[in-house]
N, C-alpha and C positions, 0 to 999 in steps of 0.2 A: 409221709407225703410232703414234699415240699410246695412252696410259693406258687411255682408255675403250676406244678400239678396241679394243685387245686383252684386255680381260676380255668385253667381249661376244664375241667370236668365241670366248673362250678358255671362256665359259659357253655358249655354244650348243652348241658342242663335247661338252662335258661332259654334258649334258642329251641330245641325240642318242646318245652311246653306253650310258647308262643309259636309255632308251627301247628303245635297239636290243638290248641286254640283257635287260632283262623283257619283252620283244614274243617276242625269239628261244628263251629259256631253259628254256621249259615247253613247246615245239612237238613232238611224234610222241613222246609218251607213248605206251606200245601193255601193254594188259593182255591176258597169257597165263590163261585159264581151264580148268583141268582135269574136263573133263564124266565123269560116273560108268563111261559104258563106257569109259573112257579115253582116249578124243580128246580134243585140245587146241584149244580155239578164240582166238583169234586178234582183239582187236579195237582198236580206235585213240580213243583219249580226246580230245574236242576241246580245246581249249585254252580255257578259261573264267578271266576272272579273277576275283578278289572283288571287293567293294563297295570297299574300303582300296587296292588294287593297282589299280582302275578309279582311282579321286581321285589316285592319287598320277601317274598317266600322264598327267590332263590335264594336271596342276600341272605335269607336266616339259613339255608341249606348249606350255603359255603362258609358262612361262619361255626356251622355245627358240623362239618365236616374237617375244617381245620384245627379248631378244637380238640376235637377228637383224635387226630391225630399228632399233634404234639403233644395231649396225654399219654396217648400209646406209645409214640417214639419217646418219651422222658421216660416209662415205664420201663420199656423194652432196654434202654442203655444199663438198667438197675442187671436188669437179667442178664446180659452179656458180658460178665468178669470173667476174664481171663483166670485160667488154673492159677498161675502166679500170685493175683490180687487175690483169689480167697483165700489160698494157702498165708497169705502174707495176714489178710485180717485178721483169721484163725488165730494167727500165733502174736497181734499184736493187745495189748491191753491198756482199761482208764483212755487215758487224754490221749496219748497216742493214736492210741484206736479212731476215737471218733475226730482226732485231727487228719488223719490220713483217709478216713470216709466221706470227710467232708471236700477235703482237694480230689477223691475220685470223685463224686457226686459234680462236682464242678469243672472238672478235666485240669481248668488252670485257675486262679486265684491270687489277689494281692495280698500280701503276708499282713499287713496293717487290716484288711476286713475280715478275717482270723481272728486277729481277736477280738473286735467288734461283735462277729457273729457267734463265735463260740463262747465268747463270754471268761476268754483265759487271760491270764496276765501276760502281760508284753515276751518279756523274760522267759514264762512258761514257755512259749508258741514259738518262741528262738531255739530252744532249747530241744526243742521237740522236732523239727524241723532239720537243724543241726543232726541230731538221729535220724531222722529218716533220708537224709542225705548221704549220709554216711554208711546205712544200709542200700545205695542206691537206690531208691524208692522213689524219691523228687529229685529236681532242678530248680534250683534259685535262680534268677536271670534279675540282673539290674536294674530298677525300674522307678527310675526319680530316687526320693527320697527311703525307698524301701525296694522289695523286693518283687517278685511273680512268681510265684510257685507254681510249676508243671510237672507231670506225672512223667515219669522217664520209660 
């Protein structure tokens, strides 16, 4: 699971139990009224909310509704690999491997936060790259001082 992943699930989350909080928080209110001969009546307050507590439930409905769906759509791109890319995964291994998962995971990427994020050496992530270039796999494309690496 990466970054995004998990703050969307980690806000939809969030937005659900604050929904389910003020939905459940004010339910079976019950007002006791003391009539003049002295019986007690007995009766049940709906649950109404204001104007400000209406606004702030949609705002948490469409923040947990968008959430939710850029978790599902970041999910859902995992699941849509072409025959090609898994055949290619299959057959690649080590740093390869997870350098070429990580530019699909990303679609394009700057060849300098490679190795920042994967934690390889400069030279390595050239090298590696260099080969998956030469398998057709990516495109290097110029980009300042370095490169962009995109999925071909």
């Amino acid at each position: 699971m990466n970054k995004r992943e998990a703050i969307s699930l980690g806000l939809f989350l969030v937005t659900i139990l604050l929904i389910g909080f003020i939905l459940f928080s004010g339910i079976n209110k019950e007002v006791i009224i003391k009539m003049e001969n002295g019986k007690f009546f007995h009766s049940e307050i709906p649950a109404n909310f204001s104007v400000p507590i209406t606004i702030f439930l949609m705002i948490l409905t469409g923040i947990a509704s968008l959430s939710f769906y850029y978790y599902i759509s970041d999910f859902s791109k995992k699941a849509t690999l072409t025959n090609k890319q898994r055949l290619t995964i299959n057959m690649l291994e080590g740093d390869i491997k997870k350098v070429y998962l990580h530019i699909l995971e990303k679609e394009e990427c700057i060849q300098k936060d490679l190795v920042y994020e994967l934690e390889l050496p400069k030279t390595k992530v050239t090298r590696i790259l260099d080969k998956l270039e030469e398998k057709k796999l990516i495109k290097r494309i110029s980009y300042g001082n370095t490169n962009k690496v995109v999925l071909k």
